[in-house]
Each structure stands twice: as C-alpha cells, then as structure tokens.
N, C-alpha and C positions, 0 to 999 in steps of 0.2 A: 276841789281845793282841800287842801289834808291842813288840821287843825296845829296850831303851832301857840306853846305858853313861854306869855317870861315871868320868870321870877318877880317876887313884890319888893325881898327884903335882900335876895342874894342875885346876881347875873347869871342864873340858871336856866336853861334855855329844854325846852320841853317838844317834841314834835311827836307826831301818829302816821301813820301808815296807813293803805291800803288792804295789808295783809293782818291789824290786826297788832301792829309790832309797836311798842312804844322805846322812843329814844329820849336820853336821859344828857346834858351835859350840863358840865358844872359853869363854861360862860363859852364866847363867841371864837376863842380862842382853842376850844376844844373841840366845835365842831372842824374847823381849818384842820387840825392835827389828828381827825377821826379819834377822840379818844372820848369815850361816855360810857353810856349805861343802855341797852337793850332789854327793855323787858317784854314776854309776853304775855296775851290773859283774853283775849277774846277772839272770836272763830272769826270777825266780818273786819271792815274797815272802822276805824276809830271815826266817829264823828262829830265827836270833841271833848277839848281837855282844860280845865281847870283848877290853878293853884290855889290853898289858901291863903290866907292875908300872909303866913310865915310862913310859908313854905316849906310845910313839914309834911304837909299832905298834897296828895292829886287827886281827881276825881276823872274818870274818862268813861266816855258813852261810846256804847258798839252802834253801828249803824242797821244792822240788820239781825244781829245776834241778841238781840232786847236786855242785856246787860247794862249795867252800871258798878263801875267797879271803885273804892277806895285803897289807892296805895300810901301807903305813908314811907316819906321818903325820910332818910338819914343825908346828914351833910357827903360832899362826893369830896375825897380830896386827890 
C-alpha cells in the first residue's frame, strides 16, 4: 500500500510511489486534471509521508534506501 497525506491547513493532497517518486497536488481537483508536482529523492519505494501541522514542510521515509528526507514545500498555485 503506497503512503498518501492530506493537508492540515490547505486541501493538498500528498502521495509516494513505488519507484521512489513523490507527487505533489494542491487539492482533489488536480489530481482528476493531472496537474501537481513530481519530485524525486530516494533510490527504493516511499514508505511514508508526513505533513506538518502547516504544511510548509514534508517529511518522507525510503523503505529500503535508509533515508529520511525533509522537503519544505511553498504554496502550489
């Protein structure tokens, strides 16, 4: 099961991959119309992701690749 966040303070919608890949949408509206944020940063599958309380930061764990990684996000418009 691939790890999926939602937003605390805005309808931002957060999901990970199997390869590694992190996708980025600003609300539920923009996954329907493909349009986000793709980032990459780790060799294995994500095996989970967490916002913080304002959602300015993420926090996401590789499942095999022993990473931890902090992104800090800017508003998506």
């Amino acid at each position: 099961m691939l790890p999926i966040a939602l937003g605390n303070v805005c309808n931002m919608v957060v999901a990970g991959d199997e390869n590694g890949n992190i996708y980025v949408w600003k609300d539920v509206e923009s996954i329907k119309e493909h349009i986000g944020l793709n980032m990459t940063g780790h060799t294995s599958a994500i095996q989970r992701i967490e916002l913080t309380k304002d959602d300015k930061r993420m926090i996401s764990v590789g499942a095999t690749d022993n990473t931890m990684l902090q992104w800090r996000l800017n508003s998506i418009e």
